[in-house]
DSSP file (Angstrom, degrees, kcal/mol; ACC not computed):
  #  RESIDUE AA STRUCTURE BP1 BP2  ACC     N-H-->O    O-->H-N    N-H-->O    O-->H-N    TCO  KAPPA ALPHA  PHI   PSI    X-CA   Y-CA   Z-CA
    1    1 A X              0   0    0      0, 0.0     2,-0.4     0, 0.0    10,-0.0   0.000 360.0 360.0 360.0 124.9 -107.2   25.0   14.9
    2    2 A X        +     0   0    0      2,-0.0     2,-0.3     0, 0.0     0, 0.0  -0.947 360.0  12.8-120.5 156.5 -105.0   22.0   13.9
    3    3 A X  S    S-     0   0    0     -2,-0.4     2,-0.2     2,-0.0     0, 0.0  -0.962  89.7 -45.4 143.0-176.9 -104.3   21.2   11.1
    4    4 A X        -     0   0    0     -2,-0.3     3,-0.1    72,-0.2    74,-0.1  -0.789  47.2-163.5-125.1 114.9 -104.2   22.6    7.2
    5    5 A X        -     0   0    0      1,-0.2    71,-0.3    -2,-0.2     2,-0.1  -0.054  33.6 -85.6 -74.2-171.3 -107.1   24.3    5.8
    6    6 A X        -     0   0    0     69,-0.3    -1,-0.2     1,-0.1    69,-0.2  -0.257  47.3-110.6 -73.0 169.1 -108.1   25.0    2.5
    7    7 A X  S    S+     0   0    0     67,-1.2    -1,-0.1     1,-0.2    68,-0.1   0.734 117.9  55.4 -83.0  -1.5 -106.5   28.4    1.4
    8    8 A X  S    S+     0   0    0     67,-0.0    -1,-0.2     2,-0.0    67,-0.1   0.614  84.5 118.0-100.3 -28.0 -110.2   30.2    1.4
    9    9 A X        -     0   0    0      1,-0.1     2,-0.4     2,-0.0    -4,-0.1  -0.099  52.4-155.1 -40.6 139.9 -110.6   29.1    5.0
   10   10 A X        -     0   0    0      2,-0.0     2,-0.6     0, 0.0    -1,-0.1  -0.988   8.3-151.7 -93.8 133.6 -111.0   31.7    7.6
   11   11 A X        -     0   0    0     -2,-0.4     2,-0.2     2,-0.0    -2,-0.0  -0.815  15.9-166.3-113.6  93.3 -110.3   31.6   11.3
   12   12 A X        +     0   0    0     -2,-0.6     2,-0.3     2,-0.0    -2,-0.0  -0.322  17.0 156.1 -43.1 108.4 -112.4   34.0   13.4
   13   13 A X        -     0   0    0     -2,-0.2     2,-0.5     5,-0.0     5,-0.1  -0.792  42.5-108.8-153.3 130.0 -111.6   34.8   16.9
   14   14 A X    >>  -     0   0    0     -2,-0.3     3,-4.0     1,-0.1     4,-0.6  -0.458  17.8-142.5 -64.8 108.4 -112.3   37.5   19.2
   15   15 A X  H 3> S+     0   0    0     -2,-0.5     4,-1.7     1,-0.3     3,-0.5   0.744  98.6  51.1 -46.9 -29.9 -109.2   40.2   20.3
   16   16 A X  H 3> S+     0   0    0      1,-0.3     4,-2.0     2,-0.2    -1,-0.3   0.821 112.8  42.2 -85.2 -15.6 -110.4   40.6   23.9
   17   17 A X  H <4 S+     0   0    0     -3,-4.0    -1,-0.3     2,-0.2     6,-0.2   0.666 109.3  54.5-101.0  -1.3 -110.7   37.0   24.7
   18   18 A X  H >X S+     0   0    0     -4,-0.6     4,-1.4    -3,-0.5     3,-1.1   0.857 118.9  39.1 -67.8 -53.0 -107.6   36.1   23.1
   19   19 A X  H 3< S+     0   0    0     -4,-1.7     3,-0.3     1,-0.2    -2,-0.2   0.951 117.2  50.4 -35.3 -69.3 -106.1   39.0   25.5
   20   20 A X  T 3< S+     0   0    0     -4,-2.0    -1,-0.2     1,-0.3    -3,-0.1   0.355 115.4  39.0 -73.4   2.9 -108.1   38.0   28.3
   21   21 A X  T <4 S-     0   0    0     -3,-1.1    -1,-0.3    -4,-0.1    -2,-0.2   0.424 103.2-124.6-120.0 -11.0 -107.3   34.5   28.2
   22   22 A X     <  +     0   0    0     -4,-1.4    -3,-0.2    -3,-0.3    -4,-0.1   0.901  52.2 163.0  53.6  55.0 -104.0   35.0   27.4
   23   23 A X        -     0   0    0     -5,-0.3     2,-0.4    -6,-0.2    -5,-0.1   0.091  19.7-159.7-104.7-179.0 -104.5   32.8   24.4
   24   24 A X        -     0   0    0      2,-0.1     2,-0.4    -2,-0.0    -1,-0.1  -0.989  12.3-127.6-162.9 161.1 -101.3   33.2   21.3
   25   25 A X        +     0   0    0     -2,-0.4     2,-0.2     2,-0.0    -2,-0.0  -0.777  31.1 172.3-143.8 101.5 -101.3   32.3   17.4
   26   26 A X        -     0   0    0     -2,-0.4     2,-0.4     2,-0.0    -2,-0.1  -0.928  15.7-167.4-125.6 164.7  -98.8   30.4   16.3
   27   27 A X        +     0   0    0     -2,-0.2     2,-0.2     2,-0.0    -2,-0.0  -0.969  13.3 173.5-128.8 145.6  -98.2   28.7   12.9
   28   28 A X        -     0   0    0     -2,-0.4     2,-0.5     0, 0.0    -2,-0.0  -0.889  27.9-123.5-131.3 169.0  -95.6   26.1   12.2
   29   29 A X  S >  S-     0   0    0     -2,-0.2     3,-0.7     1,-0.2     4,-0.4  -0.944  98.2 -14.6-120.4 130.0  -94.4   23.5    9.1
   30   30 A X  T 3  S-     0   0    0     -2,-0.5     3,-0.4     1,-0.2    -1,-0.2   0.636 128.5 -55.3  12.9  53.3  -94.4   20.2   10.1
   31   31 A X  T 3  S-     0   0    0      1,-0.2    -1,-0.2     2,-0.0     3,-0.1   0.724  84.1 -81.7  69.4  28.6  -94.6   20.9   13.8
   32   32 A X  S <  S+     0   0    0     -3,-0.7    -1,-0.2     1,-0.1    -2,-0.2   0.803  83.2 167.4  59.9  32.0  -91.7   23.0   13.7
   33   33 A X        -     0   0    0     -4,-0.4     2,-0.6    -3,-0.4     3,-0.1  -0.267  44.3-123.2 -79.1 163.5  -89.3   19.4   13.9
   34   34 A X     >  -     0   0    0      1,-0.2     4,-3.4    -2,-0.1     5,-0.4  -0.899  21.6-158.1 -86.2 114.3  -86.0   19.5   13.3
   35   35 A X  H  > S+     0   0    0     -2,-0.6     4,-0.5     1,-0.2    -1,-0.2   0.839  95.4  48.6 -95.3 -79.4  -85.6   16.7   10.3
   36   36 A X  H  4 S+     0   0    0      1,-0.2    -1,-0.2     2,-0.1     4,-0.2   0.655 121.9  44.8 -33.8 -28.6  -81.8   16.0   11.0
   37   37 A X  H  4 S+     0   0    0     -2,-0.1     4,-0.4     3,-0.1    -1,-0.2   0.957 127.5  18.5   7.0-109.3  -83.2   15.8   14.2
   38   38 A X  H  X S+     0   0    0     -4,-3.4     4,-3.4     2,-0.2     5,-0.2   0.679 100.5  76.2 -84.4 -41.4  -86.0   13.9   13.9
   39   39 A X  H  X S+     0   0    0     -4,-0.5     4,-2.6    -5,-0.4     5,-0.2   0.881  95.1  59.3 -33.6 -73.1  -86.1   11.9   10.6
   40   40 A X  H  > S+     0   0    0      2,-0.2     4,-1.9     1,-0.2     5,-0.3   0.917 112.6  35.1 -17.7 -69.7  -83.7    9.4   12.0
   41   41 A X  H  > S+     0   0    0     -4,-0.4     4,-3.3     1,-0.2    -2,-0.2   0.943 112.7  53.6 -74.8 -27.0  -85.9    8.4   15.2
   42   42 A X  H  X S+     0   0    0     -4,-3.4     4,-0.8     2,-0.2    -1,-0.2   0.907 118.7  43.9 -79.8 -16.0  -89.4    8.6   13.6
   43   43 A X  H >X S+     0   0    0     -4,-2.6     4,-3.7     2,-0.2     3,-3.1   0.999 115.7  42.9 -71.9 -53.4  -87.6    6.0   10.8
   44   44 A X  H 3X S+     0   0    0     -4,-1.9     4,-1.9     1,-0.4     5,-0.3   0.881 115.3  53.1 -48.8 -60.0  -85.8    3.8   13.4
   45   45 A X  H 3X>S+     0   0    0     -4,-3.3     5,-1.8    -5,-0.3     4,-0.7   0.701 115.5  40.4 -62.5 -16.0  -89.4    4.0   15.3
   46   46 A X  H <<5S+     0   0    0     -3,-3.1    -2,-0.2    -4,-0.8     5,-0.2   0.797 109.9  58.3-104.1 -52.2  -91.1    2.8   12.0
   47   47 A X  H  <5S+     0   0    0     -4,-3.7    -3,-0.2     1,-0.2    -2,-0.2   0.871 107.4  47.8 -31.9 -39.5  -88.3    0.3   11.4
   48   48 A X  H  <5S-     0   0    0     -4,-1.9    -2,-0.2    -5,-0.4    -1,-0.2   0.873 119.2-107.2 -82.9 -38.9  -89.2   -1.4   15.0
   49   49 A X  T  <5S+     0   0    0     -4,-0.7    -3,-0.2    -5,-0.3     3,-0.1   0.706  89.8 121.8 108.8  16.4  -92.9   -1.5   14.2
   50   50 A X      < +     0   0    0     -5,-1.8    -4,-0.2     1,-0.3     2,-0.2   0.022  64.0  52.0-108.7   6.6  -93.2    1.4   16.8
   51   51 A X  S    S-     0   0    0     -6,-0.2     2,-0.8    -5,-0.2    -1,-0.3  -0.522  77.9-142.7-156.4  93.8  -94.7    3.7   14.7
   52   52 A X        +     0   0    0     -2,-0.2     4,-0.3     1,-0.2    -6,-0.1  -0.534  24.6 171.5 -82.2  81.5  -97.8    2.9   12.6
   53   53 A X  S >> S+     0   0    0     -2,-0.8     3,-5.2     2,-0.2     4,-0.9   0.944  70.5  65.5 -22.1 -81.8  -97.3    4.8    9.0
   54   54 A X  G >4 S+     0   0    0      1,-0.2     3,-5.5     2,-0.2     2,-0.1   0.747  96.0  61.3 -31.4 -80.7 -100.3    3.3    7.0
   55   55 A X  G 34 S+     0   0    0      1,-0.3    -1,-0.2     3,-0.0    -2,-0.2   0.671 102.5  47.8 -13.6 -32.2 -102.5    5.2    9.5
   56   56 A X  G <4 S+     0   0    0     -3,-5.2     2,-1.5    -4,-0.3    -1,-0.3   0.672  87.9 109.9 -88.9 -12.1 -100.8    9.2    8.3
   57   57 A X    <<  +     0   0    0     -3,-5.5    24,-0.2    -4,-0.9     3,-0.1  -0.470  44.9 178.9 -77.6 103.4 -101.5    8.1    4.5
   58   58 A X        -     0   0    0     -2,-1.5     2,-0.3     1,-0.2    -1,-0.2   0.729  69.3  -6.2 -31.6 -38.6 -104.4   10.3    3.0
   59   59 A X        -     0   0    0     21,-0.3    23,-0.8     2,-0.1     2,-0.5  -0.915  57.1-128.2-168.2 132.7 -104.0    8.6   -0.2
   60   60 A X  B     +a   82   0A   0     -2,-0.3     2,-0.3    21,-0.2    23,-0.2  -0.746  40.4 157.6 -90.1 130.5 -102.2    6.1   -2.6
   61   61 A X        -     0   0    0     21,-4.2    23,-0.3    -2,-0.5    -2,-0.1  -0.996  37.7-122.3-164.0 167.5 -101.0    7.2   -6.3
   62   62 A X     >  -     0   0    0     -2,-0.3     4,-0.8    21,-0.3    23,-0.1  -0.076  44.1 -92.8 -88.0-179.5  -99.3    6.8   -8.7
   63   63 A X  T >4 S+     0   0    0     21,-0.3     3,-0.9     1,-0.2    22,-0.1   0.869 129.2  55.2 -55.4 -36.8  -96.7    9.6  -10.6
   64   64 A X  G >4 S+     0   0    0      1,-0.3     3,-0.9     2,-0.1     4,-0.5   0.796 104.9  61.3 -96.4 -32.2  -99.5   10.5  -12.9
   65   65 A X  G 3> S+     0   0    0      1,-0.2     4,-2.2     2,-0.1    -1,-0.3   0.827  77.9  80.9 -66.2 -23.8 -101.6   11.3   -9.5
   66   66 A X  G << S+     0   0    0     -3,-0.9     4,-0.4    -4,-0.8    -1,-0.2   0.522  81.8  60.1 -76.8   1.1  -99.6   13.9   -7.8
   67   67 A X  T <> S+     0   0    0     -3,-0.9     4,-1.5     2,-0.2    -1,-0.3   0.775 113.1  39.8 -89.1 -40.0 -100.9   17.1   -9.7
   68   68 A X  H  > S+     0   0    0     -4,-0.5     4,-0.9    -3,-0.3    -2,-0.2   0.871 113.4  59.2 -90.6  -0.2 -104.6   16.4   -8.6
   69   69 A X  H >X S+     0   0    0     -4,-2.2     4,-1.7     2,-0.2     3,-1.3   0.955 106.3  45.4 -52.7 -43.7 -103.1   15.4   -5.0
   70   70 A X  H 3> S+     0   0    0     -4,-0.4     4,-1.5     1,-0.3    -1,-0.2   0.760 111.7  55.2 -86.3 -16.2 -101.6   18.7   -4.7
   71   71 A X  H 3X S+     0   0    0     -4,-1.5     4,-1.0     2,-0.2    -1,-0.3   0.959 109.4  51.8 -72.4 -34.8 -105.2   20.0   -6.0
   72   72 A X  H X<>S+     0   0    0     -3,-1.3     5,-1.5    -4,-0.9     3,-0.9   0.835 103.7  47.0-102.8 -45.1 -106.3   18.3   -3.4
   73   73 A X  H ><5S+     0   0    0     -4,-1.7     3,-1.5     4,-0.2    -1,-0.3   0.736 106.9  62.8 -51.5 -32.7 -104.2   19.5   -0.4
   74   74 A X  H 3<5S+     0   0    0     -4,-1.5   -67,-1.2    -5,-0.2    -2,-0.3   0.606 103.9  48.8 -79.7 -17.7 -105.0   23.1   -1.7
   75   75 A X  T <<5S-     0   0    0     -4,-1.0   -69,-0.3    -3,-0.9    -1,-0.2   0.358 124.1-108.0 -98.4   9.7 -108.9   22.3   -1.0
   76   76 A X  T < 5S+     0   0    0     -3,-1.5    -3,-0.2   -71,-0.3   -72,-0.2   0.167  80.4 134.3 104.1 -45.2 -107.9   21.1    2.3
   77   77 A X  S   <S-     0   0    0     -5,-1.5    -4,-0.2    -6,-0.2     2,-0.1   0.182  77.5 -38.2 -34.1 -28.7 -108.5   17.6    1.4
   78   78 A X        -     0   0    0     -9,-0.1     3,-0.3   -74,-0.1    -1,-0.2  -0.203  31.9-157.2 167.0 141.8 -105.4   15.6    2.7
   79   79 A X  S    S+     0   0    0      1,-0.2    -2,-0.1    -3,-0.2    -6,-0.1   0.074  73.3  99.9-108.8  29.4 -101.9   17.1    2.5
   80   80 A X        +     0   0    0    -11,-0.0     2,-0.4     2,-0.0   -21,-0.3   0.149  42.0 157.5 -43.9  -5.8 -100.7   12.5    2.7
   81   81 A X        -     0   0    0     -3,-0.3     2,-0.3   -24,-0.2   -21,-0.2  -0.419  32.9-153.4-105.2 137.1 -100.1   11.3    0.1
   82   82 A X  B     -a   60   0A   0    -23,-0.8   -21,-4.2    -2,-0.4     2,-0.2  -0.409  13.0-149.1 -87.7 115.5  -97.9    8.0   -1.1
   83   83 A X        -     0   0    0     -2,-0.3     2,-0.3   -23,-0.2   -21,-0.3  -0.615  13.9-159.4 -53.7 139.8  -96.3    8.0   -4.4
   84   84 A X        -     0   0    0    -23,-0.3     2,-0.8    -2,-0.2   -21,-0.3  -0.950   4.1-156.1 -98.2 112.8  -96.4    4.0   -5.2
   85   85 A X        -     0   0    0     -2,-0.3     2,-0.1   -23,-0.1   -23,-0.0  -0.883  16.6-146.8-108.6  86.0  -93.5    3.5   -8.2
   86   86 A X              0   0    0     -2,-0.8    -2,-0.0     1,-0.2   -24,-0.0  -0.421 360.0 360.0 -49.3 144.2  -94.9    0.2   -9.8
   87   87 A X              0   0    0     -2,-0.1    -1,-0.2     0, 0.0    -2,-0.0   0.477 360.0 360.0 -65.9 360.0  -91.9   -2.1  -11.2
């Protein structure tokens, strides 16, 4: 599974082929990056035109949007979304 599910999802798998495949479960928060790190190059890569943003947005809103975004991530729905601050 990749990903975030909803928070009722279940993920089914059977112990003797995880054993027998020698298969692991691990979970990480935003791929387990280092943001002092990382932050720097994925901006610099965004700066250059080397790294295509729009594509990762789930959704555009405003301030007023961001309680039913978070609803929205909690069903699973897209955890993306871009605050817009009209002037």
């Amino acid at each position: 599974m990749v990903g975030v599910g909803a928070m009722d999802d279940e993920v089914r798998f059977n112990a003797l082929e995880l054993f027998h495949q020698g298969r692991t479960i691990r979970g990480c928060v935003y791929g387990s990056s280092d943001s002092a790190r990382d932050v720097p190059v994925l901006a610099d890569l965004a700066r250059k035109g080397e790294l295509d943003l729009a594509t990762m947005i789930t959704d555009e809103i405003s301030l007023e949007g961001v309680p039913d975004a978070f609803e929205r991530m909690r069903r699973g729905r897209g955890g993306r979304s871009l605050v817009r601050f009209d002037p």
